[in-house]
TORMIKE-364082 format. One record per residue (C-alpha): residue in one letter; x, y, z. Coordinates in nm, 3 decimals. Each point is the difference from the previous one (the first is absolute). Last residue first. Example, Ala and Ser with C-alpha at 12.3 -4.5 7.8 and 13.67 -1.06 7.14 Angstrom:
% residues 2
S;1.367;-0.106;0.714
A;-0.137;-0.344;0.066
//
This chain:
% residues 156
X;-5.133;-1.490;-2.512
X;-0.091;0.066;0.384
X;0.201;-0.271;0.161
X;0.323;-0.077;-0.233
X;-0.044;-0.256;-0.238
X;0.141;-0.417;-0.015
X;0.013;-0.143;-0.281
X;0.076;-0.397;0.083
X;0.271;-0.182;-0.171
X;-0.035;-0.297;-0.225
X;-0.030;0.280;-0.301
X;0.347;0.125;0.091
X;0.005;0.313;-0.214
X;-0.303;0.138;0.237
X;0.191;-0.062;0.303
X;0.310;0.228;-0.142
X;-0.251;0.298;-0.106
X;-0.181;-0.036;0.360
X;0.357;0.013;0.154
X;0.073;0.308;-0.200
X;0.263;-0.036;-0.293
X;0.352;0.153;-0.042
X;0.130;-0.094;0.371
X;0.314;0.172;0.145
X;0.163;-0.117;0.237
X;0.026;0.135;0.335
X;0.325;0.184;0.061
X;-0.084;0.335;0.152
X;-0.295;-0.144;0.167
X;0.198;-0.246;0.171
X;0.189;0.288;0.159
X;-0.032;-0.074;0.380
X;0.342;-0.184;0.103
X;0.011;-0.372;-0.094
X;-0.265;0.091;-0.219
X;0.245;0.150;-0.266
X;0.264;-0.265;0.111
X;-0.255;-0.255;-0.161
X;-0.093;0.254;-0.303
X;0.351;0.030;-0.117
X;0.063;-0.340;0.109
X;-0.286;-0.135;-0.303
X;0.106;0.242;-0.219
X;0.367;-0.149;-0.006
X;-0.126;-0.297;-0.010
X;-0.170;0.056;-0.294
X;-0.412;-0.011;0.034
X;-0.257;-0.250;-0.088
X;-0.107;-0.065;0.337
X;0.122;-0.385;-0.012
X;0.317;0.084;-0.116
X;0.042;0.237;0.202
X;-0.010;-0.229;0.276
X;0.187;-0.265;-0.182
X;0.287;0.271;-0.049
X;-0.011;0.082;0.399
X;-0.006;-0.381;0.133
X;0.302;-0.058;-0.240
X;0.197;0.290;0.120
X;-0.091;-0.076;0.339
X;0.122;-0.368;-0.122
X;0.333;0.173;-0.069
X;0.063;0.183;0.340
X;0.008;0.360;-0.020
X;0.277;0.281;-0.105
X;-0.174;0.322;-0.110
X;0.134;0.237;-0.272
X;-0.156;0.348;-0.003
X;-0.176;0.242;-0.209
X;-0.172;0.271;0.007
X;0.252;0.258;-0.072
X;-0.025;0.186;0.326
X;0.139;0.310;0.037
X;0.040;0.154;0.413
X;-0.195;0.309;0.157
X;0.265;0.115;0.254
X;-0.113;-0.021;0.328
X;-0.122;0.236;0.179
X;0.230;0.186;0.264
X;-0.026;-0.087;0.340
X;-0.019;0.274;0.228
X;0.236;0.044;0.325
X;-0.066;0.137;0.325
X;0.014;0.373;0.069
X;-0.295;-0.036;0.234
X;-0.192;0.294;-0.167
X;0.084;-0.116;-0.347
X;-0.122;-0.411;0.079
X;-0.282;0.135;0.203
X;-0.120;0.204;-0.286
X;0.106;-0.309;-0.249
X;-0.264;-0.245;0.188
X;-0.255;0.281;0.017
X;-0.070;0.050;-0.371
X;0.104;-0.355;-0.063
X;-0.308;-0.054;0.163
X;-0.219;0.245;-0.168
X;0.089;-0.170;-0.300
X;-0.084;-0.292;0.118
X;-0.375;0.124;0.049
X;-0.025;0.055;-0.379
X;0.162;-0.386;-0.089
X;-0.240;-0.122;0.252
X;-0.313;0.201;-0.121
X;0.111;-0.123;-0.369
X;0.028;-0.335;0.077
X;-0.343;-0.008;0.152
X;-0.095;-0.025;0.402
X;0.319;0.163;0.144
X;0.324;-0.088;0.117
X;0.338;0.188;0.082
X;0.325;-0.041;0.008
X;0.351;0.104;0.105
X;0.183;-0.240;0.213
X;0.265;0.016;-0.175
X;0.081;0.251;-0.277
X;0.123;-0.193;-0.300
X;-0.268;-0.146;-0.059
X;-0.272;0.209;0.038
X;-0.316;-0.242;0.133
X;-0.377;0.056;-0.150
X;-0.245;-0.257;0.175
X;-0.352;-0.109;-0.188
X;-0.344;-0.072;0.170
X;-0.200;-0.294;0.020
X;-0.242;-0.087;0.296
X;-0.002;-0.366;0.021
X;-0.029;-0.037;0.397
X;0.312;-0.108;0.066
X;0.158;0.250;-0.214
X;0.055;0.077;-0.388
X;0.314;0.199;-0.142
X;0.023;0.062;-0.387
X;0.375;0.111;-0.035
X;0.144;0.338;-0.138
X;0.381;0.047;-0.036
X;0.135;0.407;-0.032
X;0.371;0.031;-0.134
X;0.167;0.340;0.092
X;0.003;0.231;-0.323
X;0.116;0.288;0.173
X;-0.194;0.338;0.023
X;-0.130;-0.070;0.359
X;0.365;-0.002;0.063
X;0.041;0.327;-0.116
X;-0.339;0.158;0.139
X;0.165;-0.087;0.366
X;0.277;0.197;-0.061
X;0.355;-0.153;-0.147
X;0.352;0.032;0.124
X;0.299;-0.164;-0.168
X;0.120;-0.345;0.153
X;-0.241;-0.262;-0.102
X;-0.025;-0.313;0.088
X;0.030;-0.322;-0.202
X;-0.145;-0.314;0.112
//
């Protein structure tokens, strides 16, 4: 964690792009809200009953995190520096994982490398960025299969 050494007001800091995660939250009692945490600033986070409540509220926090931090004279983490990805990556795994994969996709209709794509894309919350594609509705699809039931949305 860098720190910095020249002097900077509160409206400085506020300026920097410091990295802001959001995750859906839901208690005991299956009320759902979402929590907003600054990363690099620990400790500092907030909560509120949509994302963008939470995200609005953390704000606030990191309004009053970095006021203490300037009036104490301690130390502020700098943000971190926004890093290139190229999107891709070689992975090592055990050869019948391999084979499990491949006869997965297979089986789906996808290429593998689809196939992890959208695995690892559920793994953490983006299925929706990598959900295949489908040319024809389900009712479309059904109706080309004439062994397959029609089946119509209530109301139409």
């Amino acid at each position: 964690m860098s720190q910095t050494k020249e002097t900077r007001t509160l409206e400085d800091y506020l300026a920097l792009p410091y990295t802001i995660g959001l995750v859906r939250d839901e208690d005991d009692e299956g009320n759902v809200g979402f929590v907003a945490e600054v990363e690099e600033l620990p400790g500092c986070l907030s909560q509120g009953a949509t994302p963008d409540e939470a995200i609005h509220n953390v704000f606030n926090a990191m309004e009053g995190w970095l006021s203490v931090a300037l009036e104490d004279g301690r130390p502020i983490p700098e943000p971190r520096v926004a890093r290139s990805y190229s999107g891709r990556f070689v992975l090592r795994i055990p050869q019948s994982l391999h084979a499990d994969l491949a006869r997965v996709a297979e089986r789906e209709g996808v290429s593998l490398n689809q196939y992890v794509a959208i695995t690892l894309a559920r793994a953490v919350g983006r299925e929706e960025d990598y959900a295949p594609r489908r040319s024809k509705s389900a009712a479309q699809a059904a109706a080309a299969d004439e062994h397959a039931p029609v089946r119509e949305r209530a109301g139409t």
